[in-house]
C-alpha positions as CSV (number, residue, x, y, z in Angstrom):
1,X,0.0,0.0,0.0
2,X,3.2,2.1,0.7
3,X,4.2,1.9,-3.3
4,X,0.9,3.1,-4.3
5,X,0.7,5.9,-2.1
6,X,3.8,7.0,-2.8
7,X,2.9,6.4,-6.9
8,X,-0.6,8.5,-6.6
9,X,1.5,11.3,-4.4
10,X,0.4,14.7,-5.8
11,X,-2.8,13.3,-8.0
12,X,-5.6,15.3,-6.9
13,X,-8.6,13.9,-8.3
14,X,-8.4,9.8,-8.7
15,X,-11.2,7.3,-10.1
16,X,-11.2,3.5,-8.6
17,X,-12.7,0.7,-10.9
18,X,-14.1,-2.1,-8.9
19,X,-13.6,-5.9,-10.1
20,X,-16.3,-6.7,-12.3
21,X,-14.8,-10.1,-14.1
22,X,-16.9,-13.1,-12.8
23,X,-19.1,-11.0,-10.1
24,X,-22.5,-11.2,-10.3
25,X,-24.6,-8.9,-7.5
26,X,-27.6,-9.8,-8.2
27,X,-26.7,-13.7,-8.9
28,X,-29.6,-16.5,-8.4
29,X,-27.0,-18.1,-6.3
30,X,-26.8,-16.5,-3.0
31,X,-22.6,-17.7,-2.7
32,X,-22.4,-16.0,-5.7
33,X,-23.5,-13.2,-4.1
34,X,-21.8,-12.9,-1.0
35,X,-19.0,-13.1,-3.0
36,X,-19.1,-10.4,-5.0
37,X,-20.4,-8.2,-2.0
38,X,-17.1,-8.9,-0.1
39,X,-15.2,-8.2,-3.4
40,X,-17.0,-4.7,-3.9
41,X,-16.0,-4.1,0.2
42,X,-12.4,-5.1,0.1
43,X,-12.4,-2.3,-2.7
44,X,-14.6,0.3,-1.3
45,X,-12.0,-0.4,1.7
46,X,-9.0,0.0,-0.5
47,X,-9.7,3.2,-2.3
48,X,-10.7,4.6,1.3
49,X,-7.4,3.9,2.3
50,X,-5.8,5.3,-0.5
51,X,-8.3,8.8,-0.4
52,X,-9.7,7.9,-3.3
53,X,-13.7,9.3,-3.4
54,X,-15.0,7.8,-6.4
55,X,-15.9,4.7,-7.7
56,X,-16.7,3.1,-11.5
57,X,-18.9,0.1,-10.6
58,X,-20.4,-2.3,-12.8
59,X,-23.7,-4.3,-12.0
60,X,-23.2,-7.6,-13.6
61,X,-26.4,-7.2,-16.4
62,X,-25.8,-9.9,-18.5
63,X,-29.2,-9.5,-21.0
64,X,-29.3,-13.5,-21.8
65,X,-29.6,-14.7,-18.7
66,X,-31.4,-12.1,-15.9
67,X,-35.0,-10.7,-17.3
68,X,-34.6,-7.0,-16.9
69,X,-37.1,-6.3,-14.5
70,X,-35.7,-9.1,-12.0
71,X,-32.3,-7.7,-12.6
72,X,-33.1,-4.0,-11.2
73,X,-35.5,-5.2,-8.7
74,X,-32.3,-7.6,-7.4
75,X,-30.1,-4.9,-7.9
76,X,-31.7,-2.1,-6.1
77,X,-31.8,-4.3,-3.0
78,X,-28.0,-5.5,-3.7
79,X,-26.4,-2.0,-3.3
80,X,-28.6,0.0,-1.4
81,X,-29.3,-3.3,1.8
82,X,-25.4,-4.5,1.5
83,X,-23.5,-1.8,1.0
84,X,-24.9,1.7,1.0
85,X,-25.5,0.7,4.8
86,X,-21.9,0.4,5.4
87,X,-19.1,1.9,3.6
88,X,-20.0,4.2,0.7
89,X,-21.8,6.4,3.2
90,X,-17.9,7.6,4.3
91,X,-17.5,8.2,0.6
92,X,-19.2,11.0,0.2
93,X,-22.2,9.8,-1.3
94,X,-25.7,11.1,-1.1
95,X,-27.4,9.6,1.8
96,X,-29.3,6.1,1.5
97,X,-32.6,6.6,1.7
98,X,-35.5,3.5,2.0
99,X,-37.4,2.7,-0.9
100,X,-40.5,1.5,-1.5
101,X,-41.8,-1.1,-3.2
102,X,-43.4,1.7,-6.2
103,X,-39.8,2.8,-6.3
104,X,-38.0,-0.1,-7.6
């Protein structure tokens, strides 16, 4: 972590991509799931630790295999229950607010 501090020294504004290869949020498979939620942690803990304030994250949509509707539904409740909770709230993101069923 020393390296990269030391190579980002000086940037002022820095972007973090989160993994995206082989994670699936919003995965039938609730393994799959958990998986990819501690993945998108271990990141959102890594760019904290580095100062870095934004994120580029994908959600997984792959269009042959989730229906759309499911897919944002799943979604919706992937990001904002796991992890807007948590750690993107120290990110400077708007605040998390509930949603209601009419909302998703």
């Amino acid at each position: 972590m020393a390296l990269v501090r030391r190579q980002i020294e000086g940037v002022r504004h820095l972007w973090f991509h989160a993994p995206f290869a082989e994670l699936s949020p919003c995965s039938i498979d609730p393994l799959v799931r958990a998986a990819a939620l501690h993945r998108f942690r271990q990141t959102i803990e890594t760019a904290q630790a580095l100062g870095v304030t934004r994120l580029v994250v994908h959600g997984g949509f792959i269009p042959l295999v989730y229906f759309p509707e499911w897919f944002v539904e799943q979604s919706v409740l992937f990001w904002r229950d796991s992890l807007c909770r948590s750690t993107l709230r120290s990110m400077r993101s708007p605040p998390c607010k509930k949603m209601s069923q009419r909302e998703l």
